[in-house]
N, C-alpha and C positions, 0 to 999 in steps of 0.2 A: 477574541482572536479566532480566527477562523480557522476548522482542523476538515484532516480527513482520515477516512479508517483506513489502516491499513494490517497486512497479513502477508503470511507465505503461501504461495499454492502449493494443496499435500504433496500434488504427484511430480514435482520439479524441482520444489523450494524457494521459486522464484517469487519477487515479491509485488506484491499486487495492492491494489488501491481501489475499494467499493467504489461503483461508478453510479449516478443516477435510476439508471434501468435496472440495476440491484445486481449485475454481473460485475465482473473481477478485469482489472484493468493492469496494463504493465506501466502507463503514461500517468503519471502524477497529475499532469493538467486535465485529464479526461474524468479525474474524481470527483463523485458525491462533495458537496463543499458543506460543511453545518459551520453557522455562524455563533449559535446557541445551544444553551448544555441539552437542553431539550431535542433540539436536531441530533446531536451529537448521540444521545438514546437511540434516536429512530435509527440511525445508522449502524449501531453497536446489534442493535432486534434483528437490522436485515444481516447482517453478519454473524450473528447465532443460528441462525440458519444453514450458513453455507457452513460452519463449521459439525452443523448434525447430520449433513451433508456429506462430511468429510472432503471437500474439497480445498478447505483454507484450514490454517492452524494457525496460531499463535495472533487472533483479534487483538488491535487495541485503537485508540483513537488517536492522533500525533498533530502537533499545533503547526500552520503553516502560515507562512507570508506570499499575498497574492502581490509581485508586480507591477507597474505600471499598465505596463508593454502584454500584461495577460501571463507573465511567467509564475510559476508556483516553485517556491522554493522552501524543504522543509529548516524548521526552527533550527535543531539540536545535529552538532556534525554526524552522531550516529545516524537519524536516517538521513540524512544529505547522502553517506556511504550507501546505504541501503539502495535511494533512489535512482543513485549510479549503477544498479545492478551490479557490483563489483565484487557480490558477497558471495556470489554461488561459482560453482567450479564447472568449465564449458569442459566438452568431449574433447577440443585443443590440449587440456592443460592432463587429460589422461594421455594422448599421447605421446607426452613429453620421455624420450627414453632414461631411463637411469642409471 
């Protein structure tokens, strides 16, 4: 089953997905694709990096289904929520008066 890495960016919390070029992606479809546990390594190595980095926290690898049509949709409804970006809280929802 094919995965991708995915993480929070430190300075936002927004959640991001290793890309190819070893940079940090907001678009699920623009992600590193490892088809084997071995790939799956190599991606987790370049992701130990950005985390001594500090720029991403909380690394892990999450199993996805590729589409027909080219769409990426993850496995497990938690990151389906995740992928919807729905988890972080926008500047709108501070100014919401009380």
């Amino acid at each position: 089953m094919p995965s991708v890495v995915t993480a929070n960016r430190l300075n936002d919390g927004i959640v991001v997905y290793l890309a190819p070029d070893g940079t940090w992606t907001e678009d699920i479809v623009a992600a590193a694709r490892a088809e084997s546990e071995d790939e799956v390594k190599a991606l987790e190595a370049t992701a130990a990096e950005a985390v001594r980095e500090r720029l991403v926290i909380s690394v892990y690898p999450m199993p996805i289904e590729v589409k027909e049509d080219g769409a990426v949709d993850p496995i497990s409804v938690r990151e389906r929520i995740r992928a919807s970006h729905r988890t972080t809280l926008t500047k709108d929802w501070y100014d919401v008066p009380l």
